[in-house]
Backbone as CSV, one residue per row, in Angstrom:
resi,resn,N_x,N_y,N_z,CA_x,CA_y,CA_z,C_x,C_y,C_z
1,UNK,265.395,56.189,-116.134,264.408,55.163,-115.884,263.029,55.825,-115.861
2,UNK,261.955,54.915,-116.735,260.892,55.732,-116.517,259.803,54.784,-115.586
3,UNK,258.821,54.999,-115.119,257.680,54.470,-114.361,256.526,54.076,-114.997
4,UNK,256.763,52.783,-115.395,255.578,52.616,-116.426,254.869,51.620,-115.633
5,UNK,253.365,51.715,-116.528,252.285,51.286,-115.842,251.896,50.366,-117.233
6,UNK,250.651,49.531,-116.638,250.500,48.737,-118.103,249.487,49.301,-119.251
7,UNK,249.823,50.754,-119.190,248.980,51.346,-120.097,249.596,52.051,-120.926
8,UNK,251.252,51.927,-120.129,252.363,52.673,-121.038,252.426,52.339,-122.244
9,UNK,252.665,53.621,-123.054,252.987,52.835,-124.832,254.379,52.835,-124.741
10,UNK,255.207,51.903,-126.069,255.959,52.421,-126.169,256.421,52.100,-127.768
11,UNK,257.591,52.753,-128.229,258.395,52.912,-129.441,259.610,52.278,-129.041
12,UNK,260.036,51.868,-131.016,261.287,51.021,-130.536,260.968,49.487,-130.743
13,UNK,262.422,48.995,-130.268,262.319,47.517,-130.786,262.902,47.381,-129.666
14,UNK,263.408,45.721,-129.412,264.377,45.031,-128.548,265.745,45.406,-128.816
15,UNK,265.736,45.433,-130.303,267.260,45.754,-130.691,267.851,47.091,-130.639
16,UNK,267.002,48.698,-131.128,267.777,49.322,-130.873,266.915,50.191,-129.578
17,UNK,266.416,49.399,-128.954,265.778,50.177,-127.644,264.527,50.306,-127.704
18,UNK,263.736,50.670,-126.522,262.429,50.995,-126.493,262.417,51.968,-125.367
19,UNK,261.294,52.865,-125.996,261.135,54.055,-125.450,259.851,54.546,-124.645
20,UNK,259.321,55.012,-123.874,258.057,55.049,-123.363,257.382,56.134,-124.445
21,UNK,256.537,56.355,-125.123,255.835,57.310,-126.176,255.443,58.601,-124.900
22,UNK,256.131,59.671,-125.203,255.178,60.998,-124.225,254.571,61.243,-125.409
23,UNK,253.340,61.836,-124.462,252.140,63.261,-124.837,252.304,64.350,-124.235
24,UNK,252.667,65.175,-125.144,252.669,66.664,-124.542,251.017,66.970,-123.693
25,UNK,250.809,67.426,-122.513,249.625,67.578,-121.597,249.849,69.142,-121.248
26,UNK,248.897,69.609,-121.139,249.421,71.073,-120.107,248.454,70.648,-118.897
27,UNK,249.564,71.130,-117.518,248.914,70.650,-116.496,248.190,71.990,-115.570
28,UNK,246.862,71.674,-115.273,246.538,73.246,-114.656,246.853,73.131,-113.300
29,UNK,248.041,74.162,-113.083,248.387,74.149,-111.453,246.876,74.770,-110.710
30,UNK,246.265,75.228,-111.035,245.557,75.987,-109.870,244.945,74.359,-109.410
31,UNK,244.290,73.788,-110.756,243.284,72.748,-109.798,244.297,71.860,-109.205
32,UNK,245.383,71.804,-109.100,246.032,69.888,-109.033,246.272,70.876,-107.566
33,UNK,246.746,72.130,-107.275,247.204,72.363,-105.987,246.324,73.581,-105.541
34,UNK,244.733,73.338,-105.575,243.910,74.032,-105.092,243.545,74.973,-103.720
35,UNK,244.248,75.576,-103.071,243.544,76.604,-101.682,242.347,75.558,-101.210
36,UNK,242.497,75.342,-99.927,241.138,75.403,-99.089,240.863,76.669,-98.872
37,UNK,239.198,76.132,-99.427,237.976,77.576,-99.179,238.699,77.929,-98.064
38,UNK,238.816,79.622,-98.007,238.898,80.224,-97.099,240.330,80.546,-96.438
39,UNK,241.358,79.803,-96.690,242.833,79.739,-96.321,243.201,80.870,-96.335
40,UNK,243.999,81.547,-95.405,244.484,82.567,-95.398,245.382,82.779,-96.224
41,UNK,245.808,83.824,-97.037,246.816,84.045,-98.070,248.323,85.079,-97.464
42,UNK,249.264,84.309,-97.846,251.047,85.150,-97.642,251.392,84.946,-98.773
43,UNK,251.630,85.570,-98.777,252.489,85.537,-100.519,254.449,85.502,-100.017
44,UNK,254.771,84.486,-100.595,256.435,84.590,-100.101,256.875,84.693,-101.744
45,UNK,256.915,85.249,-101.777,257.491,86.335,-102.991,258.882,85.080,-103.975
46,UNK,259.865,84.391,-102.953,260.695,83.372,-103.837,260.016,81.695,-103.994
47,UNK,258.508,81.968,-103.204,257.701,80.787,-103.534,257.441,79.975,-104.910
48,UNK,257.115,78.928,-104.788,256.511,78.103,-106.099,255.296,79.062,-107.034
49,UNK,255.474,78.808,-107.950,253.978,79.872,-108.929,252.829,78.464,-109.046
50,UNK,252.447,78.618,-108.173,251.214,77.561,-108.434,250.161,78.211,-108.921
51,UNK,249.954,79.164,-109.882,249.057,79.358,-110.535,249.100,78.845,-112.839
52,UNK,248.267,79.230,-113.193,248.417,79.066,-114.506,248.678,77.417,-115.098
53,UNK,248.904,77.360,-116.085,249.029,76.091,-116.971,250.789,75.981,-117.291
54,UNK,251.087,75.012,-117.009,252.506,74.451,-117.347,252.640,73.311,-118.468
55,UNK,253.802,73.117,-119.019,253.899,71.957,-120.150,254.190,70.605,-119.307
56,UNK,253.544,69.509,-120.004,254.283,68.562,-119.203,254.355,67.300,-120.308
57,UNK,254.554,66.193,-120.286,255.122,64.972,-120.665,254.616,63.634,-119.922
58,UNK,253.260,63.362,-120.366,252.465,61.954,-119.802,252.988,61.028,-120.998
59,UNK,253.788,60.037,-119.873,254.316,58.538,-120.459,253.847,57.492,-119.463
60,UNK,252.558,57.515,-118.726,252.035,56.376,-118.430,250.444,56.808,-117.646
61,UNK,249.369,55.818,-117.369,248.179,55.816,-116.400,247.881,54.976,-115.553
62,UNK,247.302,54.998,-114.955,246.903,54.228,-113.801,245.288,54.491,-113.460
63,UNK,244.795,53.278,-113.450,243.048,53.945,-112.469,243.260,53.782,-111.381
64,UNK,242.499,54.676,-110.656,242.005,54.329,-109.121,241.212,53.359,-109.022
65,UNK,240.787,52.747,-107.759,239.856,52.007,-107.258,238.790,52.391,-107.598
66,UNK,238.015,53.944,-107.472,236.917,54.315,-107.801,236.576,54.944,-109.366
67,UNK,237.795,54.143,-110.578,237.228,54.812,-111.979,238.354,55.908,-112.320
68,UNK,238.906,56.760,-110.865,239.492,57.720,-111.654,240.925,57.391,-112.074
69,UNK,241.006,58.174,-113.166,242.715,57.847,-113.672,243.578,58.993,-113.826
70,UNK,244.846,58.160,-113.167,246.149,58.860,-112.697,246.721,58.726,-114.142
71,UNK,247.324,60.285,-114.080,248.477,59.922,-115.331,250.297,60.299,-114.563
72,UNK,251.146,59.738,-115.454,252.443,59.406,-115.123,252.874,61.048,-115.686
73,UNK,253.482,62.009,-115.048,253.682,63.049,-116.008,255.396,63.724,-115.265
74,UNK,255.853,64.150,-116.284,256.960,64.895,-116.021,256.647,66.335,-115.931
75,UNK,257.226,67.251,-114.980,256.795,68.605,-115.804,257.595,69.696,-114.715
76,UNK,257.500,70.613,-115.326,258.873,71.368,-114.163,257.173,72.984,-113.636
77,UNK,257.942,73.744,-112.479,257.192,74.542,-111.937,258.227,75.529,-111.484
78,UNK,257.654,76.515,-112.438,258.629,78.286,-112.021,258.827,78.500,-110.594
79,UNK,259.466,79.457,-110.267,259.744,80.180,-108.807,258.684,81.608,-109.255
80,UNK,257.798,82.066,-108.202,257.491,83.148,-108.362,258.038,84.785,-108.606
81,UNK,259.418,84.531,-108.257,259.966,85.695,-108.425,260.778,85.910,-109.835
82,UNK,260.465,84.822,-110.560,260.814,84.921,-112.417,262.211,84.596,-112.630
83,UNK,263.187,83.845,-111.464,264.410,82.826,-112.035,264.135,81.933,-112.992
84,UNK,264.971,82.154,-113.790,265.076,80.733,-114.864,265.107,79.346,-114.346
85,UNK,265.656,79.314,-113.123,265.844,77.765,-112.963,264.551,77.369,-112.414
86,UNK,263.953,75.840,-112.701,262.698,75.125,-112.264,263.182,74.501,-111.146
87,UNK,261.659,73.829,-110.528,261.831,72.600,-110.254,261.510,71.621,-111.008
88,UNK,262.012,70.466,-111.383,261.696,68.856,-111.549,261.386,68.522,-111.474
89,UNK,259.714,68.085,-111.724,259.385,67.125,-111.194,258.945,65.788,-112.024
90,UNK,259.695,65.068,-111.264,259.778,63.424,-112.688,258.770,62.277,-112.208
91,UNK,257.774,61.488,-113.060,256.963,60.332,-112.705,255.802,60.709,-111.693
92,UNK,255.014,62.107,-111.671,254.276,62.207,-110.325,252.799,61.698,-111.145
93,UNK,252.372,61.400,-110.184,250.881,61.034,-110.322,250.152,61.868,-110.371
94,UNK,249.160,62.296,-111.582,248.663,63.596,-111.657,246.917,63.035,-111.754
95,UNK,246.273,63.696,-111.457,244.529,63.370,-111.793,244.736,63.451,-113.154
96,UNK,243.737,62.745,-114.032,243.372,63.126,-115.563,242.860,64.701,-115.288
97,UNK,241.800,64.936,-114.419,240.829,66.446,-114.300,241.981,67.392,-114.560
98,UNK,243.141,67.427,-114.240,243.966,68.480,-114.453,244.694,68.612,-115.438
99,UNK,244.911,67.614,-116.190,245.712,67.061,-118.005,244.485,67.772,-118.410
100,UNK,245.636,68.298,-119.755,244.731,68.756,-121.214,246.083,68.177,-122.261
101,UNK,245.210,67.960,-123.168,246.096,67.242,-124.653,246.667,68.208,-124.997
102,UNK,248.073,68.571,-125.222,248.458,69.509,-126.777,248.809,69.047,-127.577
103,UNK,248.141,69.698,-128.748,248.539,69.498,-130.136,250.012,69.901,-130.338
C-alpha cells in the first residue's frame, strides 16, 4: 500500500492496475537530521550513519500551511559499523530542502 496525496502521479489503467510513478531523489541525511548547534557528540559505533546522501523513491507531496512542501519518500539508512542490512523506511514525510532529483 502506498500513501498518496493528491499530487501523486500515477501509471497504469483500471484494468491491469495502477501504480504510484517514483522519482529517484537522493536524500541529504545531514540536513533532514541536523545536530543542535553545540550538542555534545558520542559516537555509538553500531549507530544509524546519519551523515552523507542516500537513494530514495518520492511517490507523493504535500504543502504545509506555510508554502513548504513535504515529499512522500521511501528510502533505507546504513548502520555505522558497515552491516549490509538497512533500515526501512516506507511513506515518511521528508522537506523538499533535503530532496535532490536523480537522473
Amino acid at each position: 500500500m502506498t500513501l498518496t496525496s493528491p499530487f501523486t502521479v500515477w501509471e497504469g489503467d483500471d484494468v491491469h492496475g495502477r501504480r504510484a510513478v517514483l522519482t529517484g531523489v537522493g536524500i541529504r541525511l545531514d540536513r533532514l537530521f541536523a545536530r543542535a548547534p553545540g550538542a555534545a557528540r558520542h559516537v555509538i559505533p553500531t549507530g544509524l550513519d546519519l551523515t552523507g546522501e542516500v537513494q530514495g523513491r518520492l511517490h507523493g507531496r504535500f504543502p504545509g500551511v506555510e508554502g513548504d512542501w513535504l515529499g512522500v519518500v521511501n528510502y533505507e539508512i546504513g548502520y555505522a559499523d558497515g552491516r549490509r542490512e538497512k533500515l526501512h523506511l516506507v511513506d515518511q514525510l521528508v522537506p523538499f530542502h533535503v530532496l535532490r532529483k536523480r537522473e
